[in-house]
C-alpha positions, 0 to 999 in steps of 0.5 A: 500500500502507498500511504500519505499522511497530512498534518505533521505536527506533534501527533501526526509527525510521530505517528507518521514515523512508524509508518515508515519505519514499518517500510511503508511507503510515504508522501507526505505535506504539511503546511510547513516543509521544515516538519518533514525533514526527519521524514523525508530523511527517513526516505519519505517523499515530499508532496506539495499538497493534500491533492498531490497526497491522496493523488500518490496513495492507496490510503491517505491519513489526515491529522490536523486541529479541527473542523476547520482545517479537515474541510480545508485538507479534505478539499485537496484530497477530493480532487486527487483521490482515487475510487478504491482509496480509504482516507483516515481522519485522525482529527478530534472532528465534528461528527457532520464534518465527517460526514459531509467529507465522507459523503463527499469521497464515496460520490469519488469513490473512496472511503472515509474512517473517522479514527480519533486518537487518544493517548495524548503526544506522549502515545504518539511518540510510542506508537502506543495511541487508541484509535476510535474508528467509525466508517466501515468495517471491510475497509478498516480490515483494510488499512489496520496494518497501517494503523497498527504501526502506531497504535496499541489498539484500534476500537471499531465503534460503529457508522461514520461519525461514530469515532468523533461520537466516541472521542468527543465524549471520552474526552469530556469524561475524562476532563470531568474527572481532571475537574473532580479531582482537583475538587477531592484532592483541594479537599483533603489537602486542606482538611489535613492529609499531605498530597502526596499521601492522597495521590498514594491512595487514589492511585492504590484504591479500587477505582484507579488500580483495578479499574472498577468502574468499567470492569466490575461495577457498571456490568454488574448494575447499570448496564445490567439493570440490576440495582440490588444493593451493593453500596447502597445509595443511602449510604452514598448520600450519607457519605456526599453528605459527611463530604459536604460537611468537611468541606463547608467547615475548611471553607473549599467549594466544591461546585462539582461536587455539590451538584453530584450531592444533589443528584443522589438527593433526588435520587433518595427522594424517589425512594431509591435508598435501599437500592445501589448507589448506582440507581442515581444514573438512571435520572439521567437515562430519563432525561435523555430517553436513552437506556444504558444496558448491555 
C-alpha cells in the first residue's frame, strides 16, 4: 500500500514515523516543509499538497486541529483521490464534518474512517495511541496494518461519525474527572492529609488500580439493570453528605461536587435508598430517553 499522511505536527509527525519505519511507503505535506525533514530523511517523499497526497496513495491519513482545517485538507484530497482509496481522519472532528467529507469521497469513490486518537503526544511518540474508528468495517480490515504501526489498539465503534461520537465524549469524561479531582484532592489537602499521601491512595484504591468502574461495577448494575444493593445509595448520600460537611467547615467549594450531592438527593427522594448507589444514573437515562444496558 502507498500511504500519505497530512498534518505533521506533534501527533501526526510521530505517528507518521512508524509508518515508515514499518517500510511503508510515504508522501507526505504539511503546511510547513521544515516538519518533514526527519521524514523525508527517513526516505519519505515530499508532496506539495493534500491533492498531490491522496493523488500518490492507496490510503491517505489526515491529522490536523479541527473542523476547520479537515474541510480545508479534505478539499485537496477530493480532487486527487482515487475510487478504491480509504482516507483516515485522525482529527478530534465534528461528527457532520465527517460526514459531509465522507459523503463527499464515496460520490469519488473512496472511503472515509473517522479514527480519533487518544493517548495524548506522549502515545504518539510510542506508537502506543487508541484509535476510535467509525466508517466501515471491510475497509478498516483494510488499512489496520497501517494503523497498527502506531497504535496499541484500534476500537471499531460503529457508522461514520461514530469515532468523533466516541472521542468527543471520552474526552469530556475524562476532563470531568481532571475537574473532580482537583475538587477531592483541594479537599483533603486542606482538611489535613499531605498530597502526596492522597495521590498514594487514589492511585492504590479500587477505582484507579483495578479499574472498577468499567470492569466490575457498571456490568454488574447499570448496564445490567440490576440495582440490588451493593453500596447502597443511602449510604452514598450519607457519605456526599459527611463530604459536604468537611468541606463547608475548611471553607473549599466544591461546585462539582455539590451538584453530584444533589443528584443522589433526588435520587433518595424517589425512594431509591435501599437500592445501589448506582440507581442515581438512571435520572439521567430519563432525561435523555436513552437506556444504558448491555
Amino acid at each position: 500500500m502507498r500511504i500519505g499522511f497530512i498534518g505533521l505536527g506533534n501527533m501526526g509527525a510521530p505517528m507518521a514515523g512508524f509508518v515508515r519505519k514499518a517500510g511503508f511507503a510515504l508522501t507526505v505535506h504539511d503546511l510547513r516543509r521544515a516538519a518533514a525533514a526527519p521524514l523525508l530523511a527517513a526516505g519519505a517523499v515530499w508532496a506539495d499538497s493534500a491533492r498531490d497526497v491522496a493523488a500518490r496513495s492507496d490510503v491517505v491519513l489526515i491529522c490536523v486541529q479541527g473542523p476547520p482545517e479537515m474541510r480545508a485538507v479534505a478539499s485537496g484530497v477530493l480532487e486527487g483521490v482515487a475510487a478504491g482509496a480509504v482516507v483516515i481522519d485522525l482529527t478530534t472532528n465534528a461528527p457532520d464534518v465527517v460526514r459531509e467529507v465522507g459523503a463527499a469521497l464515496a460520490a469519488r469513490g473512496a472511503t472515509l474512517l473517522d479514527a480519533p486518537i487518544d493517548g495524548g503526544r506522549e502515545g504518539a511518540l510510542e506508537g502506543q495511541v487508541t484509535l476510535f474508528v467509525g466508517g466501515d468495517e471491510v475497509a478498516l480490515g483494510r488499512v489496520k496494518p497501517v494503523l497498527d504501526t502506531f497504535s496499541k489498539s484500534v476500537v471499531w465503534v460503529g457508522a461514520p461519525g461514530a469515532g468523533a461520537i466516541t472521542k468527543l465524549v471520552h474526552n469530556a469524561l475524562a476532563m470531568s474527572i481532571d475537574l473532580l479531582l482537583a475538587e477531592c484532592l483541594t479537599l483533603g489537602a486542606k482538611a489535613g492529609v499531605a498530597v502526596p499521601r492522597l495521590v498514594e491512595a487514589f492511585r492504590e484504591g479500587n477505582i484507579v488500580s483495578h479499574n472498577m468502574t468499567f470492569t466490575k461495577r457498571m456490568p454488574a448494575t447499570l448496564f445490567r439493570g440490576d440495582f440490588a444493593a451493593r453500596f447502597a445509595l443511602s449510604l452514598a448520600h450519607k457519605d456526599f453528605r459527611l463530604t459536604s460537611e468537611l468541606a463547608a467547615r475548611h471553607g473549599v467549594p466544591t461546585q462539582l461536587l455539590d451538584l453530584c450531592e444533589a443528584e443522589l438527593a433526588e435520587a433518595m427522594r424517589r425512594g431509591w435508598g435501599h437500592e445501589d448507589r448506582i440507581k442515581a444514573s438512571t435520572l439521567q437515562e430519563e432525561r435523555a430517553g436513552v437506556t444504558l444496558r448491555i
